[in-house]
C-alpha positions in Angstrom: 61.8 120.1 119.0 65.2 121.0 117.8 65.6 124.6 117.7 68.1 126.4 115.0 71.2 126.7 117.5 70.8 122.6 119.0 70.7 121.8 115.2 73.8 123.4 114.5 75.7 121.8 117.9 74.5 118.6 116.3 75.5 119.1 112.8 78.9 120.4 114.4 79.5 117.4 116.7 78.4 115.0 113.8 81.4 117.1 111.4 83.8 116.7 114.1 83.0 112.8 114.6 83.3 112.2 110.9 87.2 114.0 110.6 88.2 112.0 113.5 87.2 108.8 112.3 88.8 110.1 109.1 92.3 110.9 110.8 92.2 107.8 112.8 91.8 105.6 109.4 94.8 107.9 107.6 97.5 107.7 110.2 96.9 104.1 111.5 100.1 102.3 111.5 100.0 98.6 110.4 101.7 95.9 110.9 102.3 94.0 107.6 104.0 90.6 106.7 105.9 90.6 103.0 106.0 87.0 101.6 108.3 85.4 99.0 106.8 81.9 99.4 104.5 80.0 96.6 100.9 80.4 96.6 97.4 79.6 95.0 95.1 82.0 94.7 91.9 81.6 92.5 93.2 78.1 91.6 96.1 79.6 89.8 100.1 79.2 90.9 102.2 82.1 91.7 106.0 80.3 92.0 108.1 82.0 94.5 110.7 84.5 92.8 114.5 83.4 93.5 115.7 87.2 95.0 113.5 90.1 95.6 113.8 93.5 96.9 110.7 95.1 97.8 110.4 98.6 99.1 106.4 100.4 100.5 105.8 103.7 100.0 109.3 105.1 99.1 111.3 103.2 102.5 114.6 101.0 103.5 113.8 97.9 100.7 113.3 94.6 102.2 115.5 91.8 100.5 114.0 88.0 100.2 115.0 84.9 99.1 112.8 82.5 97.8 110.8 81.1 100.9 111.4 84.1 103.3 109.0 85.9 105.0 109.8 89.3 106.9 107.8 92.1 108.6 107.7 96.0 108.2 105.2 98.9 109.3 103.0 100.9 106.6 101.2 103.8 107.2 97.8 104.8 106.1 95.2 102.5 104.3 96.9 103.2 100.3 100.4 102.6 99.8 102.8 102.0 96.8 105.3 98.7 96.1 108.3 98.6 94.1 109.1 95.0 93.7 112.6 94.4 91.8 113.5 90.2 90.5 117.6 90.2 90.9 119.7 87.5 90.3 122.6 85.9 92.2 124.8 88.6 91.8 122.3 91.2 93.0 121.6 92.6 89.2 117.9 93.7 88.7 116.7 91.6 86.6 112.6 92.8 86.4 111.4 95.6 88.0 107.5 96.1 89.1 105.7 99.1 90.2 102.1 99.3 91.8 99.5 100.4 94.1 97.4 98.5 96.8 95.4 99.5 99.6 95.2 97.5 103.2 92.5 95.3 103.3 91.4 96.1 106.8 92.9 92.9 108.6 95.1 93.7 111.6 97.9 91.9 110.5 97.8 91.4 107.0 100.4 89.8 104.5 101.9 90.6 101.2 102.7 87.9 98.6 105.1 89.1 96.2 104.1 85.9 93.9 100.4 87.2 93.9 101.8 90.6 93.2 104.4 89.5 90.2 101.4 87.1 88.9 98.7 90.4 88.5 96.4 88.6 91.6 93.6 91.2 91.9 95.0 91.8 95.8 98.5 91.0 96.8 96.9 91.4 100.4 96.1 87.6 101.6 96.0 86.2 105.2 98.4 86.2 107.7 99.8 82.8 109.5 97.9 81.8 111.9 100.4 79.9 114.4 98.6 77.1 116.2 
């Protein structure tokens, strides 16, 4: 039988397990690819956006031309996305703000059309190189 003071170490052991697996899932570092290239999602078209600057969680922006495809690190599994449209000259044009949380893929990628178009996840999958 489990007496009062094993039922405690268990209950304190089971606490401890639980914040770790907590802190682990906070302050994993991810890997994440940001796209500017067309895609389909749900049978609906998201065309590519001429110039973008995207910036997660508050960090150095990321500028993209249409067709470009760069990486960055992200934090934590919820994270914030300022996504501005500019033009030629490097005016802001459009400007869009949001949330999204990682999806739980190792390497995960970010379609700024999906975004711009109100896809339910901007989070879709990474390349695969063959």
């Amino acid at each position: 039988m489990i007496n009062r003071r094993n039922g405690f170490r268990i209950g304190l052991l089971v606490v401890l397990v639980l914040i770790g697996v907590y802190l682990f899932t906070s302050g994993k570092q991810h890997q994440m690819f940001v796209d500017n290239r067309e895609i389909a999602l749900d049978g609906k078209a998201h065309p590519a956006e001429a110039f973008v600057r995207v910036a997660f969680d508050g960090k150095e922006p990321l500028e993209l031309a249409s067709g470009d495809r760069d990486v960055t690190q992200v934090v934590g599994p919820s994270h914030t996305v300022k996504v501005e449209v500019l033009n030629e000259s490097g005016d802001v044009l459009k400007t869009l703000d949001g949330d999204f949380k990682w999806v739980g893929r190792k390497k995960g990628m970010f379609s700024v059309p999906a975004f711009m178009g109100g896809a339910p996840s901007p989070m879709v999958d990474s390349p695969v190189e063959e």
